[in-house]
N, C-alpha and C positions, 0 to 999 in steps of 0.2 A: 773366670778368674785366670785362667792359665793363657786365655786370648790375648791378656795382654800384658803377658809375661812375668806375673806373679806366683813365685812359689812359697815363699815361706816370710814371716814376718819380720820386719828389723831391727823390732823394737822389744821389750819387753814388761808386762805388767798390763793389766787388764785394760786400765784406762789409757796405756800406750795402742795397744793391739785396738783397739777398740776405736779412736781417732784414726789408726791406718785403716782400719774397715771403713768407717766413714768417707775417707780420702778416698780410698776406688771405688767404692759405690755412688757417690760424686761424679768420678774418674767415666766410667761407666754411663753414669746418665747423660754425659757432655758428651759420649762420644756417640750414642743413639741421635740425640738432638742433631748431631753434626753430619749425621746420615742421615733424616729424615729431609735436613734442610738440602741439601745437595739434590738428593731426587725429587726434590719438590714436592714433598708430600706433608707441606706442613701447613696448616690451617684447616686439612679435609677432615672428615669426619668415616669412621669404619664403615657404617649403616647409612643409608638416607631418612635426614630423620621425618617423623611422622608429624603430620598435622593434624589437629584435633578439629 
């Protein structure tokens, strides 16, 4: 949270605060994606998988 310079919320009332969560956790997953794709590590898989 604090990585990407979030400290306190803007808004106030549950379903306010609750939409900003949503928004960087969002925020958050596009920037993972946006790491993975840069190092090329997107389409592989952690494990090799097994054949039965």
């Amino acid at each position: 949270k604090e990585d990407m310079s979030f400290r306190k919320y803007l808004c106030r009332g549950t379903v306010n605060v609750l939409a900003e969560s949503t928004m960087i956790a969002i925020a958050h997953n596009i920037n993972k994606l946006h790491r993975k794709i840069q190092s090329g590590k997107i389409g592989q898989h952690l494990f090799e998988l097994k054949t039965a």
